[in-house]
Each structure stands twice: as structure tokens, then as C-alpha cells.
VOGU-3710 file (C-alpha; in Angstrom, 3 decimals, decimal comma):
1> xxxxxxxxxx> 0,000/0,000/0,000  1,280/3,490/-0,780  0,916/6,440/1,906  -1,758/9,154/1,121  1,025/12,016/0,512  0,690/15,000/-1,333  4,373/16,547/-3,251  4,941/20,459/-3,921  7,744/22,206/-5,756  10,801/20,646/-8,358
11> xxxxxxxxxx> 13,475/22,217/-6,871  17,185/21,338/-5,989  16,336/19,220/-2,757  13,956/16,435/-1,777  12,601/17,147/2,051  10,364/14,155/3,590  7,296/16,238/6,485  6,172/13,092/8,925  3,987/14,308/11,202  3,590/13,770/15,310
21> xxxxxxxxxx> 1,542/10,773/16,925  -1,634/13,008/17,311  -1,367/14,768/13,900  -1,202/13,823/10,562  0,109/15,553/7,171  -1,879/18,535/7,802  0,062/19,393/10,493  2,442/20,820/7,933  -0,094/23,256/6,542  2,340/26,165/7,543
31> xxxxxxxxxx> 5,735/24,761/5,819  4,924/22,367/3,291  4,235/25,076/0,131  7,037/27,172/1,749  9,643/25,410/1,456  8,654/24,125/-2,360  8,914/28,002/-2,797  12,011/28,118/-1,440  13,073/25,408/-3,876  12,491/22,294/-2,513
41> xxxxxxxxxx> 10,451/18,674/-3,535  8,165/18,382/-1,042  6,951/15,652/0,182  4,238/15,056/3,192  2,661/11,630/3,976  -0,066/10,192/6,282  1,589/7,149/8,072  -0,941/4,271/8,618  -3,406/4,621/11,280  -3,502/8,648/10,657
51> xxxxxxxxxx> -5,215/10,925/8,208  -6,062/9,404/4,921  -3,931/6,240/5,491  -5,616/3,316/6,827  -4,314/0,357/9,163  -4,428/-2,411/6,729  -1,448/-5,181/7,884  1,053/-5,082/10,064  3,972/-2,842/8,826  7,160/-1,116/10,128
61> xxxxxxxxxx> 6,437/2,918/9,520  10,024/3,335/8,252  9,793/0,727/5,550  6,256/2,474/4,471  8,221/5,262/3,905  10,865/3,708/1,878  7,995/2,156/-0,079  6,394/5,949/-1,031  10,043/7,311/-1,585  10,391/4,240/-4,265
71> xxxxxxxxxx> 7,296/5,057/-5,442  7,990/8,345/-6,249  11,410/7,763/-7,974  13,201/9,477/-5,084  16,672/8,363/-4,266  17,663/10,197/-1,255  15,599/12,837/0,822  16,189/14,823/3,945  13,911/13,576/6,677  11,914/16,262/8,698
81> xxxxxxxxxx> 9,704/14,216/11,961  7,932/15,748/14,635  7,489/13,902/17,917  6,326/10,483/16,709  7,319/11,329/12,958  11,093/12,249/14,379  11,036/8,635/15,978  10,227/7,281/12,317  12,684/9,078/10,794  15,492/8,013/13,163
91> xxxxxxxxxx> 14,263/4,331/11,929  14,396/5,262/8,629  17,629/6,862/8,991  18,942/3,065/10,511  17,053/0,917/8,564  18,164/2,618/4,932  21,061/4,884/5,494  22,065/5,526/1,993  18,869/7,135/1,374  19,342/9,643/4,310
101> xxxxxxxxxx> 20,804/13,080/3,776  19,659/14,868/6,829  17,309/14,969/9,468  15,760/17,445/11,939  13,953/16,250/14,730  11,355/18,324/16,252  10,704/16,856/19,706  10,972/13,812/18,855  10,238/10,901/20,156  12,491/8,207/21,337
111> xxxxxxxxxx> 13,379/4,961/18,650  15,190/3,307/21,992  13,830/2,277/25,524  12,950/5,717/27,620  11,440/4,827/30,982  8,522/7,575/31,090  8,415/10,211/33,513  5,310/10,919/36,328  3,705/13,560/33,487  3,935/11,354/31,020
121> xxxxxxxxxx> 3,003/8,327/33,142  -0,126/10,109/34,116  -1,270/11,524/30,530  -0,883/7,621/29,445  -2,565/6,159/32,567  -5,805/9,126/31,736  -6,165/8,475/27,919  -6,170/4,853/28,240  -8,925/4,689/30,608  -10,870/7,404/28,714
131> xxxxxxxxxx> -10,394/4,848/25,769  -11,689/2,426/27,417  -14,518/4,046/28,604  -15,037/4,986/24,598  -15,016/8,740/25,864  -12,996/9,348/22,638  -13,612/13,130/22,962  -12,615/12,999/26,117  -9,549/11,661/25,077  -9,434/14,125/22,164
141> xxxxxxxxxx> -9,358/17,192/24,100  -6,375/15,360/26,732  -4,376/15,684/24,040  -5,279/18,702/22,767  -4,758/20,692/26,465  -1,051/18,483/26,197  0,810/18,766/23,419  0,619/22,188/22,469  2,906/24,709/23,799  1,298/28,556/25,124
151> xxxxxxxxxx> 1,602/29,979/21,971  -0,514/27,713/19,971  -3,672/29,666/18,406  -7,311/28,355/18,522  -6,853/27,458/15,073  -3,956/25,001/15,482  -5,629/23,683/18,570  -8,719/22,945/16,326  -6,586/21,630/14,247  -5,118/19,095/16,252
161> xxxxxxxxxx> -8,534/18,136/17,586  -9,831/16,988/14,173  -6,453/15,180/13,163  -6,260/13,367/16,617  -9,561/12,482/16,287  -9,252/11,086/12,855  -6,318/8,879/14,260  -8,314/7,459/17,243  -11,204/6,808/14,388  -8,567/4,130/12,443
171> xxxxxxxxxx> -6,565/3,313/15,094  -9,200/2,049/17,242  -11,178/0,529/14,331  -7,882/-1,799/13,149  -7,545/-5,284/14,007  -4,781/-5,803/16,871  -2,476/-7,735/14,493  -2,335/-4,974/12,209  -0,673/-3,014/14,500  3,279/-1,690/13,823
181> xxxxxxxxxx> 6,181/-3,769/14,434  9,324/-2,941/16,320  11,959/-1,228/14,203  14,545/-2,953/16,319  16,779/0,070/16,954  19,506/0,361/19,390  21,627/3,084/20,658  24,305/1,864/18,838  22,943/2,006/15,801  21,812/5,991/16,558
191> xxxxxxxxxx> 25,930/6,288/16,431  25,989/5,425/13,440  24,004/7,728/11,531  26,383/10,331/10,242  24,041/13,090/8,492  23,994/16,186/9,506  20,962/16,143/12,309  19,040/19,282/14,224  17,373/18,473/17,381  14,896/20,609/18,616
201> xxxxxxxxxx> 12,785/20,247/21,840  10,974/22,682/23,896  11,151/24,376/26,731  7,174/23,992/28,010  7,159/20,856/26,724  7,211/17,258/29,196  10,571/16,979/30,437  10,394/13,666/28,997  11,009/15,455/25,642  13,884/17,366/26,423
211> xxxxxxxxxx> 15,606/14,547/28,224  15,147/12,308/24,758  16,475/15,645/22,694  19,865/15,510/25,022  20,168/11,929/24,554  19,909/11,430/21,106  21,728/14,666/20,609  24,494/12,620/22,525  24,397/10,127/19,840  23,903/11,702/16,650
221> xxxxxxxxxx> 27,624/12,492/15,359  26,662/15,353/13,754  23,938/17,087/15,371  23,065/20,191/16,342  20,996/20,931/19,360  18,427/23,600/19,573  16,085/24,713/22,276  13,380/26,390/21,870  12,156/29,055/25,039  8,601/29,466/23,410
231> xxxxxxxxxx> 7,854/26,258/22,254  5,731/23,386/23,572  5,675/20,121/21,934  4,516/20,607/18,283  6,382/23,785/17,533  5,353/23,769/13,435  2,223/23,984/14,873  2,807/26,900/17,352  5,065/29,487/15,623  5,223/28,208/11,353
241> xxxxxxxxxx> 6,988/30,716/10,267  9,779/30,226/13,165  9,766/26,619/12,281  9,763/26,935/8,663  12,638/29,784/8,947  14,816/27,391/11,384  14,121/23,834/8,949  15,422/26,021/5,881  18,678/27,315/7,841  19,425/23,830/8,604
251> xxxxxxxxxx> 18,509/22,403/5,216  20,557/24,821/3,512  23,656/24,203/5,853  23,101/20,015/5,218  23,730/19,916/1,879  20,843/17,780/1,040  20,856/16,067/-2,361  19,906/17,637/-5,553  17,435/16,936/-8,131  19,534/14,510/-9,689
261> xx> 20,284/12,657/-6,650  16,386/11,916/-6,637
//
């Protein structure tokens, strides 16, 4: 099955959007055109289980990736996750290496064991039993009031109500066995990835987040560590036109692959 993805813009670079855990492509509303207008091939995909993407067999999210960037006659691409999305793209990054030119990693979550913190612990313990209750807007609206920093408008937070409950809509609607399987990635193999790498967390979001931003900072070999003193979890969401001016700094200092590298 191919992701439901949309592509913008021929220019000089490929860039890869994957979206957070409680978001889907439209989370990317406020970069994706952008940076095709700053010259880039675009490319943003719903992962299974989110937006127009249905759960369908089991599947590693990384390989589904692979599969759209084969599909679209792309070579090599700088990766661009947020939260869940920069978890994927550290997969990617293991599982296919020569097909990685860069990566920035907005919150992201952790492709290795992280022991969660009492916040995080909590927000897990809350949405679970709202699940199961089938309180789904309930549930919603937890994540909504979570994951988005002080600066979020009430258009982004509307925003991330209808995507989150889109994903609880498939999600909760797929057969167990359908579910993802484990990328199998180890710290070890986090050393190895050699691309040039920004990692950005933020300082109102879960200390969970930050802690993951130091570690895998710790690993990358080449990253670059931001922090951000407005931002809350889903920063593109927050501030775009911060976001979008700090993804094209990097991108133009990675030297991601031209056209002909596609």
C-alpha cells in the first residue's frame, strides 16, 4: 500500500514532512508550500493509522516510507519528523542509510527504551482509561490541552482536535495484528548515523522530551541541538513561520541532495 502524501515544488532538494503521533500531514499546513517556494520537492505523507492512510497489515512505519520514496522515484531525501514522525525518521535513517541526507527532529520521540516520567506516566494512565470508557472526545481534548505549547492559536488547537480524532477513528477501528512492528533500533545504531541532524525540543514541553532531545543529541555524530524558550511540543504547529525559517537554515547548511540525486 502506498501512503496518502501529497508533493509540492521541483526544486534542488527532496525534504520528507512526517507528522507527530496526534497529527497527521496537515500538520504541515504552515511549511509544506514554503519550502517548495524556497526550492524544494516536497513531500508530506499520512503514516498508517492517521489521516487518509488506513491500518491495513502489520507494517514497520520506516519501511512504508521507503515504499512511497520508491514510489515516487526518489533516491535520497532529507527527513523532517515531529514527535512520533522524528522517531520514524530516526528508523528510517537506521534501517536505509544511503537514502538519508539529513534529518531534523522536532521533539521527537524516542526509537530506543525511555522509561517515562510521572507527566507522562499520568497523561498515558488518563487516555487509556478514557479509551476504554469509549469517551474518545474525552480523550481528544487530553491531548489537545497536552501537546501544544502557550503559543498555539485556537486554530492550530482545532486543528489538532480533528487530526487526533481522525487517528483514534482508524486506530481504534484496526484489528490488533495490524498493528506496527518494532523497528529494532539500538543506541548503537543511533551512532551510526552520520548526516547532519538538528534536534529541537521545547522548553514547556514534558521533560520527557527534552531529556530524549539531550540523549539522542548525545548520539547523533553530527547534530546540532536547539532549544526552543517558546515552544511546547509541536512547535510547526505553534510558531510556522519560526519553524519553517529554522528547517530552511538547517537544510541549507546540510547539503541535502539535488534533483539529480532523486
Amino acid at each position: 500500500m502506498t501512503l496518502s502524501h501529497d508533493t509540492a515544488g521541483t526544486g534542488r532538494t527532496t525534504v520528507v514532512l512526517l507528522h507527530s503521533g496526534v497529527c497527521d500531514r496537515r500538520m504541515w499546513d504552515g511549511q509544506f508550500e514554503a519550502l517548495a517556494e524556497a526550492g524544494h520537492h516536497v513531500v508530506r505523507c499520512d503514516l498508517r493509522g492517521f489521516g487518509e492512510t488506513p491500518v491495513d497489515a502489520p507494517h514497520v512505519h520506516a519501511d512504508d516510507v521507503r515504499d512511497l520514496l520508491d514510489h515516487l522515484g526518489v533516491g535520497r531525501a532529507a527527513l523532517v519528523g515531529s514527535s512520533f514522525g522524528g522517531e520514524v525518521a530516526l528508523e528510517f535513517a537506521v534501517r536505509h542509510p544511503g537514502r538519508t541526507a539529513a534529518l531534523a527532529l522536532l521533539c521527537a520521540a524516542a526509537p530506543v527504551e525511555h522509561e517515562a516520567g510521572p507527566a507522562l506516566r499520568a497523561f498515558l494512565t488518563r487516555e487509556d482509561a478514557l479509551l476504554e470508557a469509549g469517551d474518545v472526545e474525552a480523550a481528544t481534548e487530553l491531548n489537545v490541552e497536552l501537546w501544544l505549547g502557550p503559543d498555539a492559536g485556537d486554530e492550530a488547537r482545532a486543528l489538532v482536535r480533528t487530526m487526533q480524532r481522525r487517528a483514534f477513528e482508524l486506530q481504534l477501528a484496526a484489528p490488533e495484528e495490524h498493528g506496527p512492528r518494532p523497528a529494532g533500533v539500538t543506541e548503537d545504531d543511533l551512532r551510526t548515523i552520520g548526516v547532519p541532524a538538528l534536534v529541537v525540543t521545547g522548553a514547556h514541553d514534558l521533560p520527557d522530551f527534552r531529556a530524549i532531545g539531550e540523549r539522542i543529541a548525545a548520539l547523533l555524530p553530527a547534530a546540532r541541538r536547539v532549544t526552543l524558550d517558546w515552544a511546547g511540543h509541536l512547535p510547526a504547529l505553534e510558531r510556522p513561520q519560526e519553524t519553517l525559517d529554522l528547517l530552511l537554515d538547517h537544510l541549507a547548511g546540510a547539503g541535502a541532495p539535488t534533483a539529480a540525486g532523486r
